[in-house]
FIDRENGU-758398 format. One record per residue (C-alpha): residue in three letters; x negated, y negated, z. Coordinates in steps of 0.25 Angstrom, whole numbers, plus 5000, padded with zeros to 4 digits. Layout:
BEGIN
ALAXYZ...
//
This chain:
BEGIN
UNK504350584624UNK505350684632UNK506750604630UNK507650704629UNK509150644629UNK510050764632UNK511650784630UNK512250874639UNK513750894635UNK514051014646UNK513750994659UNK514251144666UNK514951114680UNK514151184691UNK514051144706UNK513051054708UNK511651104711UNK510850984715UNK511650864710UNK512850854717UNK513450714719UNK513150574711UNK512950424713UNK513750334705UNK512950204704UNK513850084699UNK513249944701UNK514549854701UNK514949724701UNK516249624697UNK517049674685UNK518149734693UNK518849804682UNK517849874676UNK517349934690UNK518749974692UNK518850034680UNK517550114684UNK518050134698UNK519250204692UNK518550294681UNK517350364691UNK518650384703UNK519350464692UNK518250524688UNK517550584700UNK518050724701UNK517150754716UNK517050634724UNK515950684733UNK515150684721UNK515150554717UNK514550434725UNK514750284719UNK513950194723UNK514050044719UNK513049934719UNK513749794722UNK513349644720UNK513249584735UNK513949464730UNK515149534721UNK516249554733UNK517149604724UNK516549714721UNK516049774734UNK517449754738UNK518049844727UNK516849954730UNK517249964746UNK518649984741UNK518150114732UNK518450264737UNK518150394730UNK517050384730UNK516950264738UNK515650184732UNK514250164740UNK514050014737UNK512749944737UNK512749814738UNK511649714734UNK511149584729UNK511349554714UNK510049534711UNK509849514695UNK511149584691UNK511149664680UNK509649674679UNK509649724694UNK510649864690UNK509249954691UNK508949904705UNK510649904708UNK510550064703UNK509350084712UNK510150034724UNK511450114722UNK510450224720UNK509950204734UNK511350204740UNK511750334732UNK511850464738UNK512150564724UNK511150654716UNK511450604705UNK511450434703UNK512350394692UNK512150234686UNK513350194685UNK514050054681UNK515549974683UNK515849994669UNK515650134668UNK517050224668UNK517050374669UNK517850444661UNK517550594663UNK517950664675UNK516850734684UNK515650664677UNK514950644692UNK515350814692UNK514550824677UNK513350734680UNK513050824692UNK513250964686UNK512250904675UNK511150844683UNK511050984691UNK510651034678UNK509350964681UNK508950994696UNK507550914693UNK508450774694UNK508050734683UNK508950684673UNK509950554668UNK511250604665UNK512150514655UNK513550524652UNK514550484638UNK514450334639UNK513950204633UNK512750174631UNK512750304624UNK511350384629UNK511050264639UNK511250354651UNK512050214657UNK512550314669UNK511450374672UNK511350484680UNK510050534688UNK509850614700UNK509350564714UNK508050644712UNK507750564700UNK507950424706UNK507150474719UNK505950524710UNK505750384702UNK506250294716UNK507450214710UNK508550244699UNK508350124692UNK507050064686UNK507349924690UNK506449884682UNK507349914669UNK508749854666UNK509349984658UNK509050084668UNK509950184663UNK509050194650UNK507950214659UNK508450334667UNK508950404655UNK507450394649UNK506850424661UNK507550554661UNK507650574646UNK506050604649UNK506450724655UNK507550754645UNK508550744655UNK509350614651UNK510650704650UNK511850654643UNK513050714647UNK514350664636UNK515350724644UNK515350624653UNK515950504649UNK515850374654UNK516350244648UNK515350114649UNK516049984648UNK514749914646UNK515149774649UNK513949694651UNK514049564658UNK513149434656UNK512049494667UNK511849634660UNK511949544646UNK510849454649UNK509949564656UNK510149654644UNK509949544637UNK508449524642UNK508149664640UNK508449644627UNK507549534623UNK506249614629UNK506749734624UNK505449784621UNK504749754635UNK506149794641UNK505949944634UNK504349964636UNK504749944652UNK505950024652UNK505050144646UNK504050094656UNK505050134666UNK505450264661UNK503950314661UNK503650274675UNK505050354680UNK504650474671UNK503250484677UNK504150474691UNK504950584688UNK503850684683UNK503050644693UNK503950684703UNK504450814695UNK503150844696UNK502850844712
//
């Protein structure tokens, strides 16, 4: 076994040598206040708005909020829009289109209960991940669940190699990528960035959990399946 969890607590400003902007992926719909809330905390926090692209993944049915996301400005959101299909079980394949739509290096999974609270983390993800020209890594940042990786950050060249972002697959996709790239011992935690996780489940993201939980073990031996297929993408395309 390679898994190799890393703790960066420095990352040195440089300029940026091959990653220099980032996707922020936010799948969004209803609660009103806490997207505000989130809305607020990543316009505060973005020191270079040319760096930062959000992009935003919108019900076709929830009106409400595809009106708040056209009223948004620095940076003014891409917004997908798109059927509901299975709801919370469908977050893999709502990643996998936001991906599509995103035009950064580096693509960031992001949700509406997420708040940033350090100034420049967008600045710090990229001066980390151009430690590692190759593409390959999952940077983490000071949340909860701690060592989950729940805002993951990979590269473009990554999610080009394996052909998606997401294993749609899986349910908890943000474990997945920080094994896939724990293989390579690059699944990086970087503390100094903090973000607060509200974490508020609602009863869709309850009862999927929920059925996870009650096949755990056929749940875990696919979720490893997963991981085995994306690891021998990777290498094989390291290797060519």
């Amino acid at each position: 076994m390679e898994s190799v969890l890393a703790l960066v607590r420095v990352v040195a400003r440089r300029p940026a040598v091959m990653f220099e902007t980032l996707s922020l992926l936010v799948p969004i719909r209803g609660h009103a206040e806490r997207r505000a809330h989130f809305w607020a905390s990543l316009h505060r926090t973005i020191a270079v708005h040319a760096q930062v692209q959000l992009v935003v993944r919108v019900d076709d049915d929830d009106e409400d909020t595809h009106t708040w996301a056209l009223g948004l400005r620095q940076p003014t959101p891409t917004i997908v829009v798109g059927p509901r299909y299975d709801g919370y079980r469908s977050l893999p394949r709502f990643f996998n289109e936001m991906a599509q739509a995103a035009t950064g290096d580096l693509l960031m999974c992001g949700n509406d209960d997420m708040a940033f609270m350090t100034e420049d983390w967008a600045g710090d993800l990229l001066a980390a991940a151009n430690q590692y020209p190759d593409g390959l890594f999952n940077l983490g940042t000071y949340t909860y669940p701690a060592g989950s990786f729940p805002f993951s950050c990979v590269s473009r060249a990554a999610v080009e190699a394996l052909g998606f972002l997401n294993d749609e697959r899986l349910v908890y996709s943000d474990i997945f990528l920080r094994d896939v790239m724990a293989r390579f011992g690059r699944a990086v935690l970087l503390p100094q960035i903090v973000i607060m996780h509200v974490g508020q489940a609602d009863d869709d993201a309850v009862a999927v959990k929920g059925a996870v939980h009650r096949d755990a073990d056929a749940y875990w031996r696919l979720h490893e399946a997963c991981v085995e297929d994306a690891v021998a993408t990777l290498r094989q395309r390291r290797a060519a």
